[in-house]
Every structure is written in C-alpha cells, then in structure tokens.
N, C-alpha and C positions, 0 to 999 in steps of 0.2 A: 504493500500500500504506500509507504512511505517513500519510496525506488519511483511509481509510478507517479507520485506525484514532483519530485523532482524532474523525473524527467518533460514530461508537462510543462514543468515550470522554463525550465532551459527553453523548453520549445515556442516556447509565449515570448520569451525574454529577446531572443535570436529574433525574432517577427516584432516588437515594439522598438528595439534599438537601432535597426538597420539602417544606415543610412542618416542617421542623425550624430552629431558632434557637439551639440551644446553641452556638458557634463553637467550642470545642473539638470535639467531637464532629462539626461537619461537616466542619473540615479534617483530622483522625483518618481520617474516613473518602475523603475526598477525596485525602488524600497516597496511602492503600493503593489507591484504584481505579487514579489516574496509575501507579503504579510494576508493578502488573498489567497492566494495559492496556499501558504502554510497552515494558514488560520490560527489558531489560539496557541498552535506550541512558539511561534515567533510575539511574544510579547512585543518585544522593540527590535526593529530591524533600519538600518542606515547603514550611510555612510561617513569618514571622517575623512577631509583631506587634507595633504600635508601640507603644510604653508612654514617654511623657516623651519623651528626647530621644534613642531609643534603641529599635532592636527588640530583641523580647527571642525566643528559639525557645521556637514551639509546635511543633504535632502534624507529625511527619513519618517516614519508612522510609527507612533507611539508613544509615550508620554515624553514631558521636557525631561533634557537630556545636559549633559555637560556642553560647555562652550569648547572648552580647549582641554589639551590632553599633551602632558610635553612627551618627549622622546624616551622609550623605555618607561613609564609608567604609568601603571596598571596594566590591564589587557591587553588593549587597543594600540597604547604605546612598547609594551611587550612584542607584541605582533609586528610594527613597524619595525622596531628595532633589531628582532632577529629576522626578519623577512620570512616570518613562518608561523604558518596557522596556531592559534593557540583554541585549544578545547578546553574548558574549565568547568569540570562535574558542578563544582559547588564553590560560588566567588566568595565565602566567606574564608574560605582556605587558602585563597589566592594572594600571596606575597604583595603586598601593596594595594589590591583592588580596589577601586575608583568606584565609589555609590552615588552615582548620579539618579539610582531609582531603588530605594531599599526593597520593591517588590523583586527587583529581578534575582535569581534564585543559581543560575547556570547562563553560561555566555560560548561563544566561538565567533570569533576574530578572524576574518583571512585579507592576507594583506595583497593589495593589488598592484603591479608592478607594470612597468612599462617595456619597449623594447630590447630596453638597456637593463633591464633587470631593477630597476629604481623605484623604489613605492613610491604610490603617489597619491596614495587611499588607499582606505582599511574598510572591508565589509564588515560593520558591526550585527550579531543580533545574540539578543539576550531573552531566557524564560523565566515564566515563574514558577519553575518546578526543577529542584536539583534533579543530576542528570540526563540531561536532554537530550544530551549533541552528542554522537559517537559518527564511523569512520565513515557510515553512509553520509550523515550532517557533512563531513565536512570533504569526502569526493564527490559531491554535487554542490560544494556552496564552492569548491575552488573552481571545480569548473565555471559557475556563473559568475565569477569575480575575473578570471581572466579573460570570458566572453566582454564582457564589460569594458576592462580592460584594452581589451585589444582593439576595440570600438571606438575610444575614446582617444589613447592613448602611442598607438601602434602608427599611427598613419601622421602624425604631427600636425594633425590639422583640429583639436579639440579646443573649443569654445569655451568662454564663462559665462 
C-alpha cells in the first residue's frame, strides 16, 4: 500500500513539475501533492533552502515552522551538513533536535543536491507518531527530492 502510493506520488510529481523552473512554485506545489498523496502520516512536509550559512523555510503544508536552521543543526541542518538522509524514529533522542512543533513525534530529512553535488534544499517532513519513516520512506522520498532537484537545479536555469 505504502510502495503504491509513492509510486503515485512520483508519478503526479514528474506530471506537475515538468517544465517549470520557478523553485518557489514547484516546491509550493510539491509540498501540497506529498501531504495529499500521504495524508495524515506527513504531518509537516516542506522544504528549507540554503541561503549562506543557513537554511532558510520555503514552501511547505503544515503548521508554523522555524524560520532558519544554521549548518549542522538539528535534523534538517544535520542533513545539509552531511549530504545524507537523516531518518529519526523519535526526535526527542535526537542530538540537538530543533522543536519548531512539539506535536511532531518522528522526522526524515533528505537533502537535495544539485549537478555538482551541492545542497541547495532539504526535503523536510515530520509525524506525529514515533516511528514512521523507514527505508521504503526514505527510497521514495530520495527519489522525489532529486526529481525535484534535477528540475530545478540540473539545467541552471531555476527561478525565485
């Protein structure tokens, strides 16, 4: 069930992104298809982009959220900083974790990289139910963070 609906979702994702380069507007429209698509196990789903030394929130569905997030800490800057998905059963365990919503319960991070291999946005989403996210969550949420990605990012022609 959960396979099927990923793959769905990629297949919606590939069909609303195509062809467009605004990065606001494709992650806008990408955080609302995940949190559709997923329904209630994605409490909060967005995105963070890198700006300096520092992501900053963009487009995402779900309660208010942190503004900024510097390099290496919490998840999100965990994620950026090693250039690798972070899964986290339960964020109360989590070295540092950043509580921009004391509902959220379990989180996975995947960081979105450009041609060069350069983050340049992190796929946020977070549940309200410790653990959520295991290795289906997170080879289908990397797949849709480098479709994303390579949309946006691959061709040097991505918009603000």
């Amino acid at each position: 069930m959960k396979q099927k609906r990923y793959e769905d979702l990629l297949q919606q994702l590939q069909g609303i992104i195509e062809g467009e380069k605004n990065v606001t507007s494709v992650l806008a429209n990408a955080s609302a298809l995940m949190r559709s698509v997923m329904g209630e196990r994605f409490f909060w789903v967005g995105f963070y982009l890198v700006e300096g030394d520092q992501l900053v929130l963009g487009p995402f569905q779900g309660t208010i959220a942190c503004y900024r997030i510097k390099r290496g800490k919490g998840v999100c800057g965990t994620a950026w900083e090693q250039c690798q998905t972070q899964v986290v059963p339960d964020v109360e365990q989590f070295p540092g974790h950043i509580a921009c919503s004391s509902l959220s319960r379990s989180e996975i991070v995947v960081p979105m990289t450009d041609h060069d291999g350069i983050v340049r946005a992190v796929l946020d989403i977070d549940s309200t139910e410790i653990n959520q996210f295991d290795d289906t969550d997170r080879h289908y949420l990397e797949q849709a963070a480098q479709l994303i990605a390579t949309q946006l990012w691959n061709s040097g022609e991505a918009q603000l």
